[in-house]
C-alpha positions in Angstrom: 13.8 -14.1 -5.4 13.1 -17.2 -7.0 13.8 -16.1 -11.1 14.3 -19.5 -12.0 10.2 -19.8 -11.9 9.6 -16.6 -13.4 10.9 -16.7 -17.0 12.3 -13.2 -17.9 9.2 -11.8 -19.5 9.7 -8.8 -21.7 7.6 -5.7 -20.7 5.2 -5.1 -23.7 6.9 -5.8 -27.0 5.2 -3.2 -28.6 3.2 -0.8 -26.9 0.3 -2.6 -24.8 -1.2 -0.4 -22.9 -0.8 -1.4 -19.0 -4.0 -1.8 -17.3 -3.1 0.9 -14.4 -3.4 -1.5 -12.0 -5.5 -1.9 -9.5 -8.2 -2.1 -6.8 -8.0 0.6 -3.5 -5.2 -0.2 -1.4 -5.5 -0.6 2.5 -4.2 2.7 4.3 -0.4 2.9 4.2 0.5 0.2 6.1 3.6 2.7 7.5 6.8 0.3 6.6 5.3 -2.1 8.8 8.0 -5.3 8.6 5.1 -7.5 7.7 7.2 -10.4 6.5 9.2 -10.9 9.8 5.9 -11.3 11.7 4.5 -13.6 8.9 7.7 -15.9 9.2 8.8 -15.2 5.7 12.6 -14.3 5.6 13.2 -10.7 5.6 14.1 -9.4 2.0 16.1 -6.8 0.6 14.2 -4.5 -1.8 16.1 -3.7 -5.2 17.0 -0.3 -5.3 15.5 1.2 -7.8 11.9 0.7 -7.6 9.6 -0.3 -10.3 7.7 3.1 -11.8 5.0 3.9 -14.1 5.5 6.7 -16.4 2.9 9.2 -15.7 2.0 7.1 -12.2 1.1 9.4 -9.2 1.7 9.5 -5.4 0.7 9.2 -1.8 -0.4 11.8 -0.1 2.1 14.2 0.7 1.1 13.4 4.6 2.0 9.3 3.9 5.3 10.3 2.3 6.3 12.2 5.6 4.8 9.2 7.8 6.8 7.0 5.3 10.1 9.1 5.7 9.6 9.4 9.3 9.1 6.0 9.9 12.1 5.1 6.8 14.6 6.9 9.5 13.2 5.1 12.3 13.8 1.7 10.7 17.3 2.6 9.3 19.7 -0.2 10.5 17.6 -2.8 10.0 15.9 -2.1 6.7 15.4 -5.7 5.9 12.3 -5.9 4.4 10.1 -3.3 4.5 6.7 -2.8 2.2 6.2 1.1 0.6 3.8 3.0 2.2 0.1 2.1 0.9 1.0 -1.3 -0.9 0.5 -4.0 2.3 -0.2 -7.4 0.8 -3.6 -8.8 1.3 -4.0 -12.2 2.7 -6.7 -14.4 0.7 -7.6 -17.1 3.0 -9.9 -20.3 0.4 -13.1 -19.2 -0.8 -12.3 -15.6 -0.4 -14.1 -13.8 -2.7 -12.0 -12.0 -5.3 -13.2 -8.7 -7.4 -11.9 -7.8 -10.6 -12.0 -4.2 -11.9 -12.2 -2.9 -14.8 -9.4 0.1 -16.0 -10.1 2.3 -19.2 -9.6 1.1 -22.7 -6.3 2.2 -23.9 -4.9 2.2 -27.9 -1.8 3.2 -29.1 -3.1 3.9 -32.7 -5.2 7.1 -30.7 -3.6 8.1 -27.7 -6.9 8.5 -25.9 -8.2 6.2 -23.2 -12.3 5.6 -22.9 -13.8 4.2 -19.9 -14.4 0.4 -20.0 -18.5 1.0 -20.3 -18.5 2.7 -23.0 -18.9 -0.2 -25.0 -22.0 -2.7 -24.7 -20.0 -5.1 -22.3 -21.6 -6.9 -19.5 -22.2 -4.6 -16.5 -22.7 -5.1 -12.5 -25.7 -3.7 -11.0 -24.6 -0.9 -9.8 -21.6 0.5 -11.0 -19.0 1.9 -8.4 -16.2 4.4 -9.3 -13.0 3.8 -7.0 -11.6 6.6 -6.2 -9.1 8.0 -7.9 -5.6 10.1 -7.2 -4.6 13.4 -9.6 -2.9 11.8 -11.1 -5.3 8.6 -12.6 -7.7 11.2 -12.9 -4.7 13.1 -15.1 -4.2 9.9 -16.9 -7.9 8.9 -17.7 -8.2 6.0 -15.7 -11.5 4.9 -14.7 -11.2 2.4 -12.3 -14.8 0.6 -11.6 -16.2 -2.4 -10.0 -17.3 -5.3 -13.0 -19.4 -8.4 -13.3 -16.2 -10.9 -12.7 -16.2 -12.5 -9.3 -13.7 -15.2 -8.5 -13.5 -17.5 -5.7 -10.0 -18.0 -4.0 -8.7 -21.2 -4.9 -11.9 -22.4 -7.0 -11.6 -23.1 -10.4 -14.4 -22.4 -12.3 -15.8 -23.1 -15.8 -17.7 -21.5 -18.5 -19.3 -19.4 -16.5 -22.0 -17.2 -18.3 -21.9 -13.3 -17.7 -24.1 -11.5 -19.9 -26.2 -11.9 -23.3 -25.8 -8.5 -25.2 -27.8 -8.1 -28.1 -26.1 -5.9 -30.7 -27.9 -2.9 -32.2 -26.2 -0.6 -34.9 -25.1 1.9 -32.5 -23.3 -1.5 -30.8 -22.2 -2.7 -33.4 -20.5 0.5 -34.7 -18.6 1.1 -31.7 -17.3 -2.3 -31.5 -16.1 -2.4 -34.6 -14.5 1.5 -34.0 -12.6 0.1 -31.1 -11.7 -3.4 -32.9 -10.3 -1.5 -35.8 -8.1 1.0 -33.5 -6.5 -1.8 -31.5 -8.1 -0.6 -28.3 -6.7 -3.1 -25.5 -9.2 -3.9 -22.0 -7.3 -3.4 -19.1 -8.8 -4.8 -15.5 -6.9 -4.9 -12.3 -7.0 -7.8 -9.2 -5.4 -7.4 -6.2 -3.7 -3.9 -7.6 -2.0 -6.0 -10.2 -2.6 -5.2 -13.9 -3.9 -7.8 -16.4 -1.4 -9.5 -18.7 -1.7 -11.2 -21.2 1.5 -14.1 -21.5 3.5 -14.5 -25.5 6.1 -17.0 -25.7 8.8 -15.6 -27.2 10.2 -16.8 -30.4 14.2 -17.5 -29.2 13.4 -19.2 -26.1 11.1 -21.8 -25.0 8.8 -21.6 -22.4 9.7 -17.7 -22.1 7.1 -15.4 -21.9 7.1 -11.8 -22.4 4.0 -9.6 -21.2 1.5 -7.1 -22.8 -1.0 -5.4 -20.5 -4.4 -6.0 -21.2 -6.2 -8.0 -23.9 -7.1 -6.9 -27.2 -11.4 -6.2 -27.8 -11.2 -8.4 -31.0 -9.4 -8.8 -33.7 -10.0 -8.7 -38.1 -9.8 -11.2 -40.3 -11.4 -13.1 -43.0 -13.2 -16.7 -43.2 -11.4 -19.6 -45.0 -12.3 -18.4 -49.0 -14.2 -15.4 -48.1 -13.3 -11.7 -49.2 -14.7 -9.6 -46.5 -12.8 -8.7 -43.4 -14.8 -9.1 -40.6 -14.5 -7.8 -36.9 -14.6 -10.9 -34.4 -14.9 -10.2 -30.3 -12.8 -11.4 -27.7 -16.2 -12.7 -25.8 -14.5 -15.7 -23.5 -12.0 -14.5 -21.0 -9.5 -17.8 -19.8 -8.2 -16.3 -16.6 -5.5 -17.7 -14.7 -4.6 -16.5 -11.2 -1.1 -17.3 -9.6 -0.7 -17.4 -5.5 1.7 -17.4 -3.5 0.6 -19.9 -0.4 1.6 -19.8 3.3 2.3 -23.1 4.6 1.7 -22.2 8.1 -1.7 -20.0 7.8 -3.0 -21.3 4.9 -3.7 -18.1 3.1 -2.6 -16.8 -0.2 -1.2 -13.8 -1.5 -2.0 -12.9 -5.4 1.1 -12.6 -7.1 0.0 -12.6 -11.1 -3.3 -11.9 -13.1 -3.3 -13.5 -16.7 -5.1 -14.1 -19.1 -6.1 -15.8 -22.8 -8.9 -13.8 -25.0 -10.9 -16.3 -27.6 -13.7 -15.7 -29.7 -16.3 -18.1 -29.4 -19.9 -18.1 -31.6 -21.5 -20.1 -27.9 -24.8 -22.1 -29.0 -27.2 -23.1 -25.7 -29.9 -25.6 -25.2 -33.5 -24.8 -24.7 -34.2 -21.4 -23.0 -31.8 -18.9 -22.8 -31.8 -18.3 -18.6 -29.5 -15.7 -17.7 -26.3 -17.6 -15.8 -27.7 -21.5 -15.7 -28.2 -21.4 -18.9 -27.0 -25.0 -20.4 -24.2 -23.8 -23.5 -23.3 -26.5 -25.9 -20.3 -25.1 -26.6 -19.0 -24.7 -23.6 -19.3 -27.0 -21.0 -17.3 -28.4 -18.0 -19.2 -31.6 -17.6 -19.1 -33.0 -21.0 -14.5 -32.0 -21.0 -16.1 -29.2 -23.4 -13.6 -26.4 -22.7 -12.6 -23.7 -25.2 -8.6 -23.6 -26.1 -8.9 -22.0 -29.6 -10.8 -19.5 -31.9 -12.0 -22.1 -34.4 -15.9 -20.8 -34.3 -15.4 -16.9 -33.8 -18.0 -14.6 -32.6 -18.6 -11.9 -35.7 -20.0 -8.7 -34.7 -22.8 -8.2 -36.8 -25.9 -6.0 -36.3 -29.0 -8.2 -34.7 -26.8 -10.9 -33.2 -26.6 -11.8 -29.6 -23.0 -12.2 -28.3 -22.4 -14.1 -25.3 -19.7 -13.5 -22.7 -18.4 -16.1 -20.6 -15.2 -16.9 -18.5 -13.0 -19.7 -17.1 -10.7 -18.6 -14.2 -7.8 -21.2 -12.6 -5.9 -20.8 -10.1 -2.1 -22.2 -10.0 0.4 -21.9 -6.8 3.7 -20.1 -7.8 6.7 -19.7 -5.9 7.0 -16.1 -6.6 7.2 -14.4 -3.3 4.9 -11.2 -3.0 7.5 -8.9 -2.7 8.6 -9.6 -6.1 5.4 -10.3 -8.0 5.9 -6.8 -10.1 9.6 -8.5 -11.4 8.2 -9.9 -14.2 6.4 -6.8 -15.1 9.3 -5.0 -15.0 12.4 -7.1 -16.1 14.5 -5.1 -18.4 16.2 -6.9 -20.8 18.2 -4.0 -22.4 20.8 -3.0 -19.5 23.6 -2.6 -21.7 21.6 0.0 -23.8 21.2 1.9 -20.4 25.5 1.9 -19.8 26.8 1.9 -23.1 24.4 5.7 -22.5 25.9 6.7 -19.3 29.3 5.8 -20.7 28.4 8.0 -24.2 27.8 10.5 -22.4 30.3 10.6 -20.2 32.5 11.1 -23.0 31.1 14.0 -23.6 31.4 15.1 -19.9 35.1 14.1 -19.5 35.5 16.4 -23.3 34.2 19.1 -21.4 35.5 18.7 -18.4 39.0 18.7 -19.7 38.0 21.9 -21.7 36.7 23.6 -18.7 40.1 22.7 -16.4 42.3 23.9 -19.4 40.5 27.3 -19.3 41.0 28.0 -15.7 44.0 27.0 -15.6 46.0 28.3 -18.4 44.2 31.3 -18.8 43.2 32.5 -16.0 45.7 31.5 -13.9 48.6 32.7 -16.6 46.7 35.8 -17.2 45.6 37.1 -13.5 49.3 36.6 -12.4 50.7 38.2 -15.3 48.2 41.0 -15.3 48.3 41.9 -11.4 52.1 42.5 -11.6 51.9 44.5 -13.9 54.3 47.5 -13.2 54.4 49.9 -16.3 51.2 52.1 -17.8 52.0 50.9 -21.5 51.6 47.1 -20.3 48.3 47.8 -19.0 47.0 48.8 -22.0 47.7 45.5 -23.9 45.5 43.8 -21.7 43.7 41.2 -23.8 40.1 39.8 -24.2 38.0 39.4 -21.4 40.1 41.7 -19.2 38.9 44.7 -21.5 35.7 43.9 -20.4 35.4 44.3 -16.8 34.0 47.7 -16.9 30.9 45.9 -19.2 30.3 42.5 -17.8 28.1 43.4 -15.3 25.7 45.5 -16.8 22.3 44.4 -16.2 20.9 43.2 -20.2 17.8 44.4 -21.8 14.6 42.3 -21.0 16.5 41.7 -17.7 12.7 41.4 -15.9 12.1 38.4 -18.5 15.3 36.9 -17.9 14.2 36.8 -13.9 10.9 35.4 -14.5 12.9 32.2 -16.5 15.5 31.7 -14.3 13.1 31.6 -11.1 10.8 29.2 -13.5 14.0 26.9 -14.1 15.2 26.7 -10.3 11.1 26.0 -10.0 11.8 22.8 -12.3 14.9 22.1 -11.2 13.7 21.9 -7.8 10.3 19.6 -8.8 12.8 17.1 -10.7 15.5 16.7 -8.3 13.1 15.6 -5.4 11.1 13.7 -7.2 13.7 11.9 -8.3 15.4 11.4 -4.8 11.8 9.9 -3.7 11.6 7.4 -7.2 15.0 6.3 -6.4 14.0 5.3 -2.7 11.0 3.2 -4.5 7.9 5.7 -2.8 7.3 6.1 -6.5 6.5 2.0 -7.8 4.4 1.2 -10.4 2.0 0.0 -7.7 1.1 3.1 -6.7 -1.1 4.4 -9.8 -0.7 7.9 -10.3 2.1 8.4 -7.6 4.3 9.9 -10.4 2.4 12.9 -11.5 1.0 13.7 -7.9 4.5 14.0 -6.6 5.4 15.9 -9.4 2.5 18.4 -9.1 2.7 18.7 -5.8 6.2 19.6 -5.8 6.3 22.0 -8.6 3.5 23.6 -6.5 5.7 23.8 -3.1 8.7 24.8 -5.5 7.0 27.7 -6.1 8.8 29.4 -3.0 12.3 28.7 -4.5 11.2 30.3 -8.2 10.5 33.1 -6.3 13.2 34.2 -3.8 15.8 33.4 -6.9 14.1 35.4 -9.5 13.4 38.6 -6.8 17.5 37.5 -5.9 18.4 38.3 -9.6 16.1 40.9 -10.0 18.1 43.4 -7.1 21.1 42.6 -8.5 19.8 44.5 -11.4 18.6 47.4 -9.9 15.3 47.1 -10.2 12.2 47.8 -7.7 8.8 46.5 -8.3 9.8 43.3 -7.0 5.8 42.7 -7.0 5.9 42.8 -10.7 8.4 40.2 -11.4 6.7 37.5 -8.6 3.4 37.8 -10.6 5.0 37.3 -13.8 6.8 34.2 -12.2 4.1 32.9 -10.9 2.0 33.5 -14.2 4.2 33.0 -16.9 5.4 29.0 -17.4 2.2 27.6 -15.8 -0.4 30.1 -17.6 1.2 29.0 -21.2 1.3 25.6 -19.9 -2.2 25.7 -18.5 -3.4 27.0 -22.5 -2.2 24.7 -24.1 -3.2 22.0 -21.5 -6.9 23.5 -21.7 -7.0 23.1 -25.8 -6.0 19.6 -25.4 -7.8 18.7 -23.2 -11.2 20.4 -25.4 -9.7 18.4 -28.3 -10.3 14.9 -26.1 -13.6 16.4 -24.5 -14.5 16.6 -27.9 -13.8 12.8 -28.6 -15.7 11.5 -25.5 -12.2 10.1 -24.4 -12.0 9.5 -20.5 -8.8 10.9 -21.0 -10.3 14.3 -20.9 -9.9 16.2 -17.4 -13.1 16.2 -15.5 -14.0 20.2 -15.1 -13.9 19.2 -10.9 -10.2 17.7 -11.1 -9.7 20.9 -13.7 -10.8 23.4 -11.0 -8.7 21.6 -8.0 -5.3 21.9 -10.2 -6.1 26.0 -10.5 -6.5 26.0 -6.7 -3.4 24.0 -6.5 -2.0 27.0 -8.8 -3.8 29.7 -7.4 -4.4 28.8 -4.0 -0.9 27.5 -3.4 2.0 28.0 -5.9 0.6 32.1 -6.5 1.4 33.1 -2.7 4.4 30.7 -2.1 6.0 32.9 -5.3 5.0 35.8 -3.7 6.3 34.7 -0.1 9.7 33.8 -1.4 10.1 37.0 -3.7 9.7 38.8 -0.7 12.0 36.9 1.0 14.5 37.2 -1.9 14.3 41.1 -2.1 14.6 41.5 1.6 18.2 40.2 0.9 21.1 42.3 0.8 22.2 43.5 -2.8 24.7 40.6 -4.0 27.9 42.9 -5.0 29.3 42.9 -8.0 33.4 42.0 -8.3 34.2 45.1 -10.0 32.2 48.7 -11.1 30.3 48.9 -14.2 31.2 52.0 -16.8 29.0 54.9 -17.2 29.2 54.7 -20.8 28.9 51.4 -22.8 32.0 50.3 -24.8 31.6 49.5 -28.2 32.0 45.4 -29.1 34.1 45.2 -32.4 33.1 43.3 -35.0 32.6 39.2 -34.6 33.8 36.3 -36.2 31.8 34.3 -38.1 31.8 31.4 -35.2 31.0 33.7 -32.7 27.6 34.7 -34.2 25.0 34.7 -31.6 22.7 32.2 -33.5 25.2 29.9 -34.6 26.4 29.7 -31.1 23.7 29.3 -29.6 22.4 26.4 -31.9 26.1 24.7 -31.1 25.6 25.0 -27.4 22.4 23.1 -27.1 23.6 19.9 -29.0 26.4 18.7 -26.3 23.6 18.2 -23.5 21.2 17.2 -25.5 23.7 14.1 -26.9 24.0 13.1 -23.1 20.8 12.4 -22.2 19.1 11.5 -25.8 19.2 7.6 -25.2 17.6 7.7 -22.3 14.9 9.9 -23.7 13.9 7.0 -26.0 13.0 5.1 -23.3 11.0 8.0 -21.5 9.3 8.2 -24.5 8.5 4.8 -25.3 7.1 4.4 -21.5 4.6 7.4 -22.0 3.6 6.8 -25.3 3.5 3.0 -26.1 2.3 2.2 -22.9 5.3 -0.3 -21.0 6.5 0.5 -17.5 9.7 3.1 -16.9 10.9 2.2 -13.7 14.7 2.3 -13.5 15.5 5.4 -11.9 18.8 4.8 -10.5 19.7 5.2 -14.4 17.8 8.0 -14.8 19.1 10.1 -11.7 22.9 9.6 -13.3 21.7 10.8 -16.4 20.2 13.5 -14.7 23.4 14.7 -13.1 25.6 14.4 -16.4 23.1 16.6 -17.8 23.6 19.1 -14.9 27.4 18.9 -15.5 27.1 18.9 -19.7 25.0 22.6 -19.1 27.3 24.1 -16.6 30.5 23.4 -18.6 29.4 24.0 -22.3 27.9 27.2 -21.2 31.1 28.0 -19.2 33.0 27.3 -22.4 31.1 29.5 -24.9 30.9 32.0 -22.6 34.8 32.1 -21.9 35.3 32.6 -25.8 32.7 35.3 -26.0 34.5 37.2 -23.3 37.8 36.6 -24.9 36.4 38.2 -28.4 35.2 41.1 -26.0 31.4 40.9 -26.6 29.9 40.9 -23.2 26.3 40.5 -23.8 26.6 37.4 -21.9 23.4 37.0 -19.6 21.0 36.0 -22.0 23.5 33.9 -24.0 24.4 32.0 -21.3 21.2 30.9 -20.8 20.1 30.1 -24.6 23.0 28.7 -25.0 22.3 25.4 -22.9 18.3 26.2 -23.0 18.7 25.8 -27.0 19.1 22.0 -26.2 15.2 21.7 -25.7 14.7 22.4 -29.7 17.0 19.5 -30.5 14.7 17.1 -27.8 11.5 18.6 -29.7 13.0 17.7 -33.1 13.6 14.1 -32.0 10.4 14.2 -30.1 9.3 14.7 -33.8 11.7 12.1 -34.9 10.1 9.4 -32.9 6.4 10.2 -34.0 7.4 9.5 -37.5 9.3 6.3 -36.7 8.0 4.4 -33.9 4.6 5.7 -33.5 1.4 4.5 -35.7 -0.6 7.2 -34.8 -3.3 8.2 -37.6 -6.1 10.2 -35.9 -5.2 14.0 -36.5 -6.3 14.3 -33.4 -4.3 12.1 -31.6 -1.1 13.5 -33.6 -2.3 17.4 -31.8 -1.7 15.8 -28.6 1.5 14.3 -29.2 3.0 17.4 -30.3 1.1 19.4 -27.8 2.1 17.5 -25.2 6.1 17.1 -26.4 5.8 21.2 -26.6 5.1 21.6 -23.1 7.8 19.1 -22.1 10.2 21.0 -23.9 9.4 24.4 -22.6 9.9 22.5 -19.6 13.3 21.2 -20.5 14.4 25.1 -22.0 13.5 26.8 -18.5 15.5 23.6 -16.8 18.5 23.7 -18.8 18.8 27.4 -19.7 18.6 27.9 -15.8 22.0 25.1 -14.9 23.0 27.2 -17.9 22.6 30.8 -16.8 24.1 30.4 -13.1 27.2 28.3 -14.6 28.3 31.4 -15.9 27.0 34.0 -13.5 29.5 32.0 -11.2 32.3 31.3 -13.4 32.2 35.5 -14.2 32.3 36.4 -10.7 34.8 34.1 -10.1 37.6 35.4 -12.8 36.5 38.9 -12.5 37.1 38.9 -8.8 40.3 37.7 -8.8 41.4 40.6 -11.2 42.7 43.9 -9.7 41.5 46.4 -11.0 42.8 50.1 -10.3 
């Protein structure tokens, strides 16, 4: 991997909005070894694969081809390609097409499609077709008026002559004012456009896609004015083939300028002569000095240079530079934070089992006389409570099957990001595989919520499925339906198309509805699970708490332990959905995953030890708020982060971030309340049944 030629770029310094790359792919090309038969040496991918935040997947047909064929290949996994991103081969005078992605801002949140404003357009314009998941991320991938030729430079060449009206001229300077960015895709690779850095010279870092214009004022004048980017310097780098002579695409860059173009004679369309501009007279554009204004009545003229340049980046690498991460150390000095925490609680945990329960079982099963078995102490008085079922026990079964649901979703989809089926190459891939999962999960929310639901004694199993089924995804789904009105309401492409709207409630309906319904019945066919030891007729009475021990406080103290492990990571979740930069490193992510797996289970295990201990065994639904209460701390930083490092003004675009962090953290509550709740259903089973009782 040559990285001496590629200068560590930055990804996005501050939020540029990454022109979700790129034109159809080929079919998967099924881990073909491509590089083997094209005499390149084989290369070992890095394992954790690039990854674009809300990015969505291959079919769920080409993962299984991909897997199947991922065994197959095991022992000599040299170099193999993921499943739908072959390279393409470009042999000279290939002709090249650029695409167009929406316009993205991080000032607004909300994408529009790349014609909505008066830019040049191609005769007919042709929609690619889009995954769930671009459609879910309103990207509108179309064909555009840019055609290169492999290997040819060109220069100046003329697109379009737009005349600008009012309407025009309004939106233009709308978009101009909100920072909106153009994104356009070659080759499935995003638009960049290269900054040197200030520490280093001739380091670059990258921001995805190039701004529409830009404000400023004339030498001595008051007035800001709105200039457009109208001339697009394009630079194209290729990785060449010795042997074949062909090329593979391995960067798309490029360098806006405003230009006020001035032409000889009669303006005719493309061979029209420009004065400014002009490849014969050494007349080529390198700066802004004459900018275009947008003003009402004038014409605006769009034109383009494109160069091509040989690189010795190999195609295997090309995203590297998209992706390089210059903040490792951030990313460890987090896992090693929080496994701080882990090791705190882990020593906690260990102490109570052994001291305790160990000290206490022995003690208590020998004892011989009457009188001794009356001092038992704390969570030995118990036993004849701890397993009574709690009130809104139904509830309780609808959120723990929701949580295993979740739980479920995240832990595959993780597995398949870490294995790199999940790469910022593959648009969309993220959120497909996500949906798609938590749809097939559906059987798993089932059988453990129809599981708990015997265990309580209850009987209309059918009752508890629909409300599992209905509950998380119907709030979800109202929420998602007033957002989504709110961008309808803005003409944002971001806004679900009602078709892509319909297919996700057959996903819901069609699929997740009966596979809850399959597995409850599954679950309830199950013999009772038995409880350690027999529950009381008659409710004791709990005495009288300490101050600490106060549901609410406890509760509130529970949630901030797993929360703390996982928070620095969160930043950079954050930062890759909402300013726009690539998330890819999972490997980091699926660590951070597991402490937070280990930080539920043992604080819960903990709190619920010393509520046993003070003899208060309502311990069912504490368990699971206890960890669960970990989702208000995220939505408080969520909150946090908006105020800090966000420069959202548009009310609306403010609903949607806090709409959209809501959801997330209901999302997080079921997830962590879950690890939460069956910590401690095990942990009471165990100490209870290793207690004789007479």
């Amino acid at each position: 991997m040559s990285h001496h030629h590629s200068p560590p770029h930055l990804v996005a310094r501050r939020s540029e909005k990454a022109p979700s790359s790129s034109p159809r792919r080929p079919p998967p090309a099924c881990c073909s070894l491509p590089n083997r038969a094209r005499g390149e040496k084989p290369r070992a991918r890095r394992p954790a694969a690039p990854f674009r935040p809300a990015a969505m997947a291959p079919p769920a047909w080409a993962v299984a081809l991909a897997a199947l064929c991922l065994a197959a290949l095991a022992p000599p996994a040299a170099g193999f390609y993921l499943p739908g991103v072959a390279p393409n081969d470009f042999e000279k005078k290939d002709p090249l097409l650029v695409k167009v992605n929406k316009l993205t801002s991080i000032k607004t949140q909300l994408p529009y499609s790349y014609y909505s404003l008066p830019f040049c357009k191609p005769d007919t314009i042709v929609d690619s077709a889009e995954n769930l998941g671009e459609v879910l991320r309103g990207d509108r991938i179309e064909n555009s008026p840019y055609t290169f030729v492999m290997r040819e430079p060109q220069m100046c060449q003329i697109v379009c002559k737009i005349s600008v009206g009012e309407k025009e001229a309004k939106l233009l300077k709308e978009k101009i004012e909100d920072e909106y960015r153009v994104n356009m895709i070659l080759d499935n690779l995003p638009l960049v456009v290269p900054i040197q850095r200030m520490d280093q010279e001739d380091a670059y870092f990258y921001q995805l896609g190039f701004h529409v214009g830009a404000k400023g004022k004339y030498l001595g004048g008051k007035d800001e004015k709105y200039f457009i980017h109208n001339h697009l310097s394009f630079i194209v780098k290729y990785h060449r083939d010795e042997q074949r002579d062909v090329s593979r695409i391995v960067a798309f860059e490029v360098k806006p300028y405003s230009v006020k173009h001035e032409y000889e004679g009669q303006w005719n369309d493309k061979k029209t002569h420009l004065t400014t501009c002009d490849p014969h007279a050494q007349r080529v554009i390198t700066s802004s000095e004459s900018p275009q204004e947008v003003e009402v009545g004038k014409d605006i003229i769009f034109t383009y240079d494109v160069d091509f340049k040989e690189s010795n980046i190999k195609w295997a690498s090309r995203w590297d530079s998209y992706l390089l991460m210059t903040d490792d150390q951030i990313h460890w000095f987090s896992i090693v934070n929080s496994l701080m925490i882990v090791l705190f609680l882990s020593g906690m945990v260990a102490m109570i089992m052994l001291r305790t329960l160990y000290r206490d079982i022995s003690k208590y099963n020998q004892l011989e006389t009457q009188e001794e078995a009356q001092e038992e102490t704390g969570w030995k008085l118990v036993h004849g409570d701890v397993f009574r079922p709690p009130s809104n026990s139904d509830l309780l079964c609808v959120y723990v099957g929701t949580g295993v649901q979740f739980f479920g979703m995240l832990l595959l989809t993780m597995v398949f990001a870490v294995l790199g089926f999940l790469s910022p190459s593959n648009r969309g891939g993220l959120m497909t595989a996500m949906l798609l999962l938590w749809v097939f999960m559906g059987l798993l929310a089932g059988y453990s919520s129809s599981r708990l639901y015997k265990l309580f004694k209850g009987s209309e199993w059918k009752n508890v499925a629909l409300r599992t089924a209905f509950t998380f995804p119907g709030s979800v789904f109202a929420i998602f339906f007033f957002l989504n009105a709110l961008i309808w309401g803005q003409k944002s492409s971001g806004a679900v198309p009602f078709t892509t709207m319909f297919a996700l409630v057959l996903l819901w309906f069609g699929i997740s509805v009966p596979l809850v319904f399959v597995g409850s019945f599954l679950g309830f066919k199950k013999p009772t699970i038995e409880d350690p030891v027999k529950t009381n007729k008659i409710p004791r009475q709990i005495p009288e708490q300490a101050w600490y021990m106060n549901p609410i406080f406890s509760i509130l103290i529970g949630g901030i332990l797993p929360f703390g492990a996982v928070f620095i990571e969160l930043f950079f979740i954050l930062t890759s959905i909402w300013l726009q930069q690539f998330y890819y490193i999972f490997g980091f992510l699926f660590l951070v995953f597991l402490i937070l797996i280990v930080t539920c289970a043992e604080i819960s295990i903990v709190l619920c030890y010393f509520q046993l201990c003070s003899e208060d065994y309502l311990w069912w639904w504490r368990s699971y708020l206890t960890s669960g209460s970990s989702a208000l701390y995220l939505f408080l930083y969520a909150t946090f982060y908006f105020f800090t490092k966000l420069e959202i003004t548009k009310f609306v675009s403010a609903v949607l971030y806090f709409g959209y962090m809501l959801i997330a953290s209901y999302a997080f509550f079921a997830l962590t309340g879950t690890i939460g709740f069956y910590a401690c259903f095990l942990f009471t089973r165990l100490i209870y049944s290793s207690v004789k009782i007479e």
